[in-house]
C-alpha positions as a printed NumPy array, in Angstrom:
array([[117.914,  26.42 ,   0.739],
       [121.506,  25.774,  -0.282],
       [122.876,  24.471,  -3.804],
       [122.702,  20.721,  -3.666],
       [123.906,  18.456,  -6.959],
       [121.653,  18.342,  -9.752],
       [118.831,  16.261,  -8.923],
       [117.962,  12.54 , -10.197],
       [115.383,  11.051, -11.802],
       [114.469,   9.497,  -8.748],
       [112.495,  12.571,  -8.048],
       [110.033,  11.356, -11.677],
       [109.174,   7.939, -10.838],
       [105.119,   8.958,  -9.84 ],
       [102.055,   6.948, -11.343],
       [100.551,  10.11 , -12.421],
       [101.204,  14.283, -12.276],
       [101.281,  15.842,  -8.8  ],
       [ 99.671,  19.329,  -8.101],
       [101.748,  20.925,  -5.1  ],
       [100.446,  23.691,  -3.194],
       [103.394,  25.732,  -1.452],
       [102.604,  27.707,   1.816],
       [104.686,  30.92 ,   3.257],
       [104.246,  34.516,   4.017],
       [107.032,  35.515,   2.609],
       [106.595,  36.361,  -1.557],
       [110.608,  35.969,  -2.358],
       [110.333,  32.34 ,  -0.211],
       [106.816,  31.068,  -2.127],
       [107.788,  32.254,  -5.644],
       [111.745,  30.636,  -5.155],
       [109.927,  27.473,  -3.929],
       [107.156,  27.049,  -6.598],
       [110.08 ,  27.537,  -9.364],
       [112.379,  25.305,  -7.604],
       [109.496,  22.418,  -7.674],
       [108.595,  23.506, -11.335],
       [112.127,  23.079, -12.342],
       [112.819,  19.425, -10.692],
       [112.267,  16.693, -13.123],
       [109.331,  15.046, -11.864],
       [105.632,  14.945, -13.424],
       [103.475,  17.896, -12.074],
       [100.215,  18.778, -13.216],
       [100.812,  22.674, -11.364],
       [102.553,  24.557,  -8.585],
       [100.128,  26.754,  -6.608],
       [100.927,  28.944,  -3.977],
       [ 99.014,  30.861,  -1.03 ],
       [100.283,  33.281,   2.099],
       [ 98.356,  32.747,   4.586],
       [ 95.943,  29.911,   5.978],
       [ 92.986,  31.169,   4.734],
       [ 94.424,  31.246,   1.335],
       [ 95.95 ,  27.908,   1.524],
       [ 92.616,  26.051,   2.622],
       [ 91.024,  28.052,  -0.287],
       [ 93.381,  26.758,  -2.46 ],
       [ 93.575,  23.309,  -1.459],
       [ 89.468,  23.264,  -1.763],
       [ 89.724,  24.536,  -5.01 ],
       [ 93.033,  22.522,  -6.204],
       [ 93.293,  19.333,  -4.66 ],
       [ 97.03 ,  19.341,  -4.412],
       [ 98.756,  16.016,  -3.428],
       [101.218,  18.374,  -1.604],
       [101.241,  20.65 ,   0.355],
       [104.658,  22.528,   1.595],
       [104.117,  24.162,   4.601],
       [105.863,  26.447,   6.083],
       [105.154,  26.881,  10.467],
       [104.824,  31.135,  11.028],
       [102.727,  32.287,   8.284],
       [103.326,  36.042,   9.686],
       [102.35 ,  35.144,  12.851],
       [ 99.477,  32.675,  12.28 ],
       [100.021,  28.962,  13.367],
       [100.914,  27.62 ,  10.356],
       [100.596,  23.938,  12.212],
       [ 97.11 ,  24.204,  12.861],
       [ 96.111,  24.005,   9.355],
       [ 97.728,  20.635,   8.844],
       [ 94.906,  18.761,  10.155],
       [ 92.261,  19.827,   7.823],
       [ 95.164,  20.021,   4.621],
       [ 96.037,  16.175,   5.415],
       [ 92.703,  15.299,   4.923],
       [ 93.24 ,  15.103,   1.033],
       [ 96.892,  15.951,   0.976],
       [100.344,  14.68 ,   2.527],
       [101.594,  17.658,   4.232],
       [105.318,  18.551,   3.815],
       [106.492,  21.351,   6.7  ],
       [109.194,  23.474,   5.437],
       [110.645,  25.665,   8.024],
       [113.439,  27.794,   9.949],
       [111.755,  26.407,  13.709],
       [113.262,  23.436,  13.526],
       [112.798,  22.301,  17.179],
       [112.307,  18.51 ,  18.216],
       [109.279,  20.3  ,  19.776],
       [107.97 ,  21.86 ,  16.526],
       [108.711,  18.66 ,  14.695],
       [106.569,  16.621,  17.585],
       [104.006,  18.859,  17.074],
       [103.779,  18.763,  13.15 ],
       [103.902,  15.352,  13.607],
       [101.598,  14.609,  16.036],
       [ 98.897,  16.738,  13.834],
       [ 99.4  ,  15.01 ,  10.765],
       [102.551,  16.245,   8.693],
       [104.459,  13.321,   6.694],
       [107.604,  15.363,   6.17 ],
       [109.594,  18.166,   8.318],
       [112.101,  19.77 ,   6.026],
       [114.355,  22.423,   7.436],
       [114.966,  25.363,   5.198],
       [118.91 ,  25.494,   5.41 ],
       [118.919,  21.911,   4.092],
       [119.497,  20.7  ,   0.391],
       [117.03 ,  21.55 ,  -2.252],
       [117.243,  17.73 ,  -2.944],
       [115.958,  16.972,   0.233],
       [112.601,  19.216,  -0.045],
       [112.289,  17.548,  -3.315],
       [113.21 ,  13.964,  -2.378],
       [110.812,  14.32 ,   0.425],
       [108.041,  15.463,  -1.845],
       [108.819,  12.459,  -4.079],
       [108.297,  10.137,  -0.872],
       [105.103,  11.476,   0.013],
       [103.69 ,  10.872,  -3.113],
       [105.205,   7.418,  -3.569],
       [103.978,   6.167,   0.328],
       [100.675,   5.537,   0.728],
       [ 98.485,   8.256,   2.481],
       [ 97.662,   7.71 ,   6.234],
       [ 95.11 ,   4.892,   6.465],
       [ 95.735,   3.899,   3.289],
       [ 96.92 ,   0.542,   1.517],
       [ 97.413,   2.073,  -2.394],
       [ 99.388,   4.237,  -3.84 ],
       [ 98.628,   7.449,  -2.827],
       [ 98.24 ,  10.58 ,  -3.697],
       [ 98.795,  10.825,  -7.503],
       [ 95.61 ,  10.759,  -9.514],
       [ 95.9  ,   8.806, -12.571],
       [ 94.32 ,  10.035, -16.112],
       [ 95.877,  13.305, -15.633],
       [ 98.704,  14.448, -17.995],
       [ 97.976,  18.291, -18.404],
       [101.328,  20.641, -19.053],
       [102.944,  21.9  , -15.7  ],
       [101.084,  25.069, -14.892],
       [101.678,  27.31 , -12.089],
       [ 98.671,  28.364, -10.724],
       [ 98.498,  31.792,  -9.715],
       [ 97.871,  32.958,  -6.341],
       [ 97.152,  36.666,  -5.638],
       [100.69 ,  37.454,  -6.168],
       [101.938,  34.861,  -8.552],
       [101.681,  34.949, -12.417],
       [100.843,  31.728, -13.664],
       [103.55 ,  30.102, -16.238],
       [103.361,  27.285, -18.761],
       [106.058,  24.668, -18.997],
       [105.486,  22.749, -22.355]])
């Protein structure tokens, strides 16, 4: 992701805290992510992360995130296949190098509410998880996803390679 212009408060306008669950095989690309997110000035209730699909649908079963960043080769695993069963309780970011109208049809067509390349602007991934979480979820006519009555300090939960931090 390249250096964009520090963000704007756009990104904090939410109803409630978000929890954000970021997908990718690679550790440098899922730690750089989650602290990017953590950093941005918008209400979070945690940043999770997971590398591979059975850790993300763990996660997501255990954490409830209202999104999910995910990125499409998860070290050889379809990352895209997972996005049916994460967009069940989650709007579904895809964060990726394959960007492909093909890839993007796909992701798509199975559910995803954002396609973010990786060479873009770090304002973009982060404008784009504002969105989600402003527009209401698929099927929906409220607000959607942000769960209101939450207002615990940003924590990042810790996957099996990630310490978890406290932002106060």
């Amino acid at each position: 992701m390249s250096p964009s212009p520090a963000p704007s408060t756009e990104f904090a306008r939410f109803i409630a805290p978000i929890g954000v669950l970021v997908v990718d095989d690679q550790l440098a690309v899922r730690e750089g992510l989650a602290r990017l997110i953590a950093c941005a000035p918008m209400a979070l209730r945690y940043v999770s992360t997971a590398a591979t699909g059975a850790e993300a649908l763990s996660a997501a079963a255990r954490l409830h995130p209202d999104v999910v960043v995910l990125d499409v080769d998860l070290a050889g695993e379809d990352g895209l296949a997972l996005i049916p069963q994460l967009a069940l309780t989650a709007g579904v970011l895809v964060l990726t190098s394959h960007g492909d109208p093909l890839t993007r049809a796909r992701a798509t067509r199975l559910g995803a509410r954002a396609f973010i390349e990786k060479h873009q602007p770090a304002a973009d991934l982060l404008g784009s998880i504002a969105a989600i979480c402003r527009l209401p979820a698929r099927g929906e006519g409220e607000e959607a996803p942000g769960r209101p009555g939450t207002s615990s300090p940003l924590t990042m939960t810790p996957s099996s390679d990630v310490q978890a931090l406290r932002h106060y």
